[in-house]
C-alpha positions as CSV (number, residue, x, y, z in Angstrom):
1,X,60.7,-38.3,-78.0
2,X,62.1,-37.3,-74.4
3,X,60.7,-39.7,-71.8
4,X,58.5,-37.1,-70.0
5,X,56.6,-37.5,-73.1
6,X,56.5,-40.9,-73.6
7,X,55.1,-40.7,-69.8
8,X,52.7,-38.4,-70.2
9,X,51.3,-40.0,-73.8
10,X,51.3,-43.3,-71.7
11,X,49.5,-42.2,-68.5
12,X,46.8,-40.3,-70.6
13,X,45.9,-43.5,-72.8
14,X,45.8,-45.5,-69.5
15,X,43.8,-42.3,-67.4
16,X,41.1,-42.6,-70.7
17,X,41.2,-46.3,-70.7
18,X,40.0,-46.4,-67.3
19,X,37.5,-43.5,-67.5
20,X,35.8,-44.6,-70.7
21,X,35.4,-48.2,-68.8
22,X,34.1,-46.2,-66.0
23,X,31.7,-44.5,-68.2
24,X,32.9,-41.2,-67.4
25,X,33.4,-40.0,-71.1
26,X,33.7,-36.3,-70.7
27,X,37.0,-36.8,-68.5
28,X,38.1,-39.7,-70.8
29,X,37.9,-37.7,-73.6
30,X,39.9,-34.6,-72.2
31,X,42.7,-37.0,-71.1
32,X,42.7,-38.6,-74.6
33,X,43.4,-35.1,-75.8
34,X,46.0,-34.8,-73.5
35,X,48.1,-37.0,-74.6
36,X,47.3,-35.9,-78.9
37,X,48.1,-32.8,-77.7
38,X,51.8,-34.2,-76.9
39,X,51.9,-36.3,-79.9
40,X,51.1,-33.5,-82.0
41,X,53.9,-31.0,-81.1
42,X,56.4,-33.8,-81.1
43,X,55.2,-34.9,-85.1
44,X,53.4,-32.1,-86.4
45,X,54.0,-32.9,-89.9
46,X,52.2,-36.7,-89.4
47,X,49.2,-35.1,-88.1
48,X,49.0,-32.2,-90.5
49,X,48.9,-35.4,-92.9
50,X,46.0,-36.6,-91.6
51,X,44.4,-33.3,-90.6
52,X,43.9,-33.2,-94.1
53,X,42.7,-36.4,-94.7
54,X,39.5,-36.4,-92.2
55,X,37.2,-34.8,-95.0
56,X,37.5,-37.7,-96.9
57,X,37.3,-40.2,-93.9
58,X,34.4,-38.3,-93.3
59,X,32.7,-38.7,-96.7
60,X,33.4,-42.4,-96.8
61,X,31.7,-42.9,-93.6
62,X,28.9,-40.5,-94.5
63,X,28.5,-42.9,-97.7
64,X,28.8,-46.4,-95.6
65,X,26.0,-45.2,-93.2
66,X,23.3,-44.2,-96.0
67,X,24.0,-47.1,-97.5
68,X,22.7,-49.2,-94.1
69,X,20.4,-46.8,-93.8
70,X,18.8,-47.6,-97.4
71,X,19.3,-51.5,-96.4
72,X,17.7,-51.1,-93.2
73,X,14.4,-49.6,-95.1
74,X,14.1,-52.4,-97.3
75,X,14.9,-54.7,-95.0
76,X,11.9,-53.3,-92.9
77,X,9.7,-53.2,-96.1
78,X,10.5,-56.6,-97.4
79,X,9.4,-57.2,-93.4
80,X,5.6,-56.4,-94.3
81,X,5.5,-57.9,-97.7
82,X,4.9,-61.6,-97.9
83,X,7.7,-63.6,-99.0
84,X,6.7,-64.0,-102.4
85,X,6.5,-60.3,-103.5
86,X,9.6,-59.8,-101.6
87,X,10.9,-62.4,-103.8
88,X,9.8,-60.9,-107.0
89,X,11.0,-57.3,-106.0
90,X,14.4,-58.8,-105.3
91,X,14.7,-60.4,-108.9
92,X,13.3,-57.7,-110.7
């Protein structure tokens, strides 16, 4: 990688760094893709790689998050019940 890119991939990471602390996340994210941008045309076969992964990275976290979401109802049921029945429904 020439070192005008290594620059430029550095300088957008720190540029986001700061605006994300800064709370300024619309900025933070355009310099964020800023610097993909230059990672992608110097390995464009790395992120066609994962290009092509992010359905399933997708699905997984689709599946993690209706699983918390199913905990968090019980949870909030078992909340109401007294701790008996709560027992019982737990054991079956």
């Amino acid at each position: 990688m020439d070192g005008w890119k290594k620059a430029v991939v550095a300088g957008s990471i720190g540029v986001a760094t700061v605006l994300f602390l800064r709370k300024k996340y619309p900025a933070g994210v355009l310099a964020t893709g800023v610097g993909l941008a230059v990672l992608a045309s110097e390995y464009p076969e790395k992120f066609e790689k994962v290009r092509r992964s992010l359905p399933d990275y997708f699905d997984r976290g689709m599946h993690v998050m209706e699983m918390a979401a199913r905990a968090g109802k019980r949870i909030t049921q078992a909340a109401g019940q007294s701790a008996m029945d709560a027992w019982e429904e737990v054991r079956g």
